[in-house]
Each structure stands twice: as C-alpha cells, then as structure tokens.
C-alpha positions as CSV (number, residue, x, y, z in Angstrom):
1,X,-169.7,157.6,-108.9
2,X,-171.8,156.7,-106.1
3,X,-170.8,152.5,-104.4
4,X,-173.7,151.1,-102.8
5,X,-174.3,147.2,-101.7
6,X,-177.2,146.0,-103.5
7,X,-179.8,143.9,-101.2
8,X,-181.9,141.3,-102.6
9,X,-184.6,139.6,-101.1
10,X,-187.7,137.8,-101.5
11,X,-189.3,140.8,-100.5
12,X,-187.6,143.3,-101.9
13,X,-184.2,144.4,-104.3
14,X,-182.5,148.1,-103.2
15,X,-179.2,149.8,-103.0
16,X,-177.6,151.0,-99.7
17,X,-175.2,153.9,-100.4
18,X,-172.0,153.1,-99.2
19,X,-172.2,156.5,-97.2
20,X,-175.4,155.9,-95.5
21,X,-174.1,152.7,-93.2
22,X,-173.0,153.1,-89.8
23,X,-171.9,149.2,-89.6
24,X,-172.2,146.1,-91.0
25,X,-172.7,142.9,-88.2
26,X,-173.1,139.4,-89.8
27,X,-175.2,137.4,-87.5
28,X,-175.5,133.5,-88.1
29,X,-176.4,133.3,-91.9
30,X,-178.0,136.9,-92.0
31,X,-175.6,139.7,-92.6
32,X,-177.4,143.2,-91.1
33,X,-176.8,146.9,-92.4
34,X,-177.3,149.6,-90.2
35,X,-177.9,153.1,-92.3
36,X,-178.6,155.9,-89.9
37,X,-182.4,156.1,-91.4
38,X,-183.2,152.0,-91.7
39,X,-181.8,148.4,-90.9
40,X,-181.3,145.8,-93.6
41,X,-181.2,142.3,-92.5
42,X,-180.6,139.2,-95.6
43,X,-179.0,136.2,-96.0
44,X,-175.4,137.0,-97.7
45,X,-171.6,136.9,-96.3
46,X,-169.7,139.3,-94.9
47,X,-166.7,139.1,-97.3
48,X,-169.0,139.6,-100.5
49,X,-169.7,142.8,-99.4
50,X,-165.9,143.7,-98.1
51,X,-165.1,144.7,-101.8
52,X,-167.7,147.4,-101.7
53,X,-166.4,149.6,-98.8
54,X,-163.2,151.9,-98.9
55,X,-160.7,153.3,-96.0
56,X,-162.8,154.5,-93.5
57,X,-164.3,150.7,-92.9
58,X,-162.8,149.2,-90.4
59,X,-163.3,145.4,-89.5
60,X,-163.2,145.5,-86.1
61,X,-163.9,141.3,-85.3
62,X,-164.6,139.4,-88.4
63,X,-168.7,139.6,-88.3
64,X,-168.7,143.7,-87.5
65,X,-167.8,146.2,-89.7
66,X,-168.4,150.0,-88.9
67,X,-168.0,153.3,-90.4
68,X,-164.8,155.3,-88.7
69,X,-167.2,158.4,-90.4
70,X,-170.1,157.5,-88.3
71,X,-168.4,156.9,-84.7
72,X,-168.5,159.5,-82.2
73,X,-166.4,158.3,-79.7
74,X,-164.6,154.9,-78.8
75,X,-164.4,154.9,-75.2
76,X,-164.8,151.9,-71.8
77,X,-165.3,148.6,-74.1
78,X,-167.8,150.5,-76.6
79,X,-168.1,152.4,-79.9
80,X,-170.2,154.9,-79.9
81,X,-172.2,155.9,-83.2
82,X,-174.3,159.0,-84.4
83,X,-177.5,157.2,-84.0
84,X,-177.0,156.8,-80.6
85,X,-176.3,153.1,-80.5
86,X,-173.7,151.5,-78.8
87,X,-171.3,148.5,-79.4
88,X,-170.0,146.8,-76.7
89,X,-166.3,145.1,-77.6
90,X,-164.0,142.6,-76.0
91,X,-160.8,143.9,-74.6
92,X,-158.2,142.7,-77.6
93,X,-160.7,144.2,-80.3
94,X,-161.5,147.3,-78.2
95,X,-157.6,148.4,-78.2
96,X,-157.3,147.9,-81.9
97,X,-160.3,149.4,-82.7
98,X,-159.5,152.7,-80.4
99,X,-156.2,152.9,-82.0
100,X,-157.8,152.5,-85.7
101,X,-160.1,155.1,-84.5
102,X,-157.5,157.8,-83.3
103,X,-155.5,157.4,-86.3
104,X,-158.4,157.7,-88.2
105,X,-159.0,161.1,-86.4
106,X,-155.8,162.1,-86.8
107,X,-155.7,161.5,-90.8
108,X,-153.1,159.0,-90.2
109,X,-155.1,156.2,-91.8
110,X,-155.1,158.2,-95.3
C-alpha cells in the first residue's frame, strides 16, 4: 500500500506520495514539501507528519527532513538533491548528516 501525507488547505485537499518528496523544511508555522514535480507549503507541524515517513528519512536539524533516496551527494556544508537544489548545513549537522548518508549508501542503515 501506497503512504502519502495528506495536505489540506483552504484552497485545496491532496495526497503527496511518500516517494515523491525530496524534503520536508518546516518554516515558522508553515511546514513545506518539496516533491521533485511541485512544492507544498501549509500550516501543520513537523512531528505530525514524522509518522508518515520510513527509513530512508533522515532528520537532519529538527525543521528539515530529506529523502536519503533523493540525495545525490553530501559534500562542503551542502546536500545535494536530484532536482538540482542545494542545502546548505551547519558544521555539527553536516557531519551527521554525511555519515547518515554513507551508511545509507552502504546499506548499513537497513
């Protein structure tokens, strides 16, 4: 069976396959999905949508979430994604994410 995260707005109510998103950043009230075809920005929290993701999430600071599937290479500060963008991290969250990255790669994380 499929997981998605079901958005609901004023505007509109969807579901965001758990496969499709490249990361999750919670910014002020607004939590924002990336999916490598469309951003999704509302107003929920970060941990109500924690329960929905499996393994190969990692949390890399407590308001950014990101796909280990999705990342193409963790390398000077930044994670690198399919899409082409770029996260730029702070030295103590880089090191654990580039370590949660190469085990990832290495299967180690199963």
């Amino acid at each position: 069976m499929e997981k998605y995260i079901p958005i609901i707005t004023k505007q509109y109510s969807c579901k965001v396959s758990v496969d499709d998103i490249v990361y999750i950043r919670q910014h002020e009230k607004k939590l924002n999905i990336v999916t490598e075809a469309e951003s999704y920005s509302y107003y929920e929290k970060m941990d109500n949508v924690i329960d929905c993701l499996d393994d190969r999430f990692y949390r890399v600071m407590k308001r950014l979430v990101v796909n280990l599937d999705k990342v193409t290479m963790v390398r000077e500060q930044q994670i690198h994604f399919d899409n082409g963008e770029e996260i730029y991290l702070g030295k103590d969250n880089y090191i654990k994410a580039k370590q949660r990255y190469t085990a990832h790669l290495r299967g180690l994380d199963k």
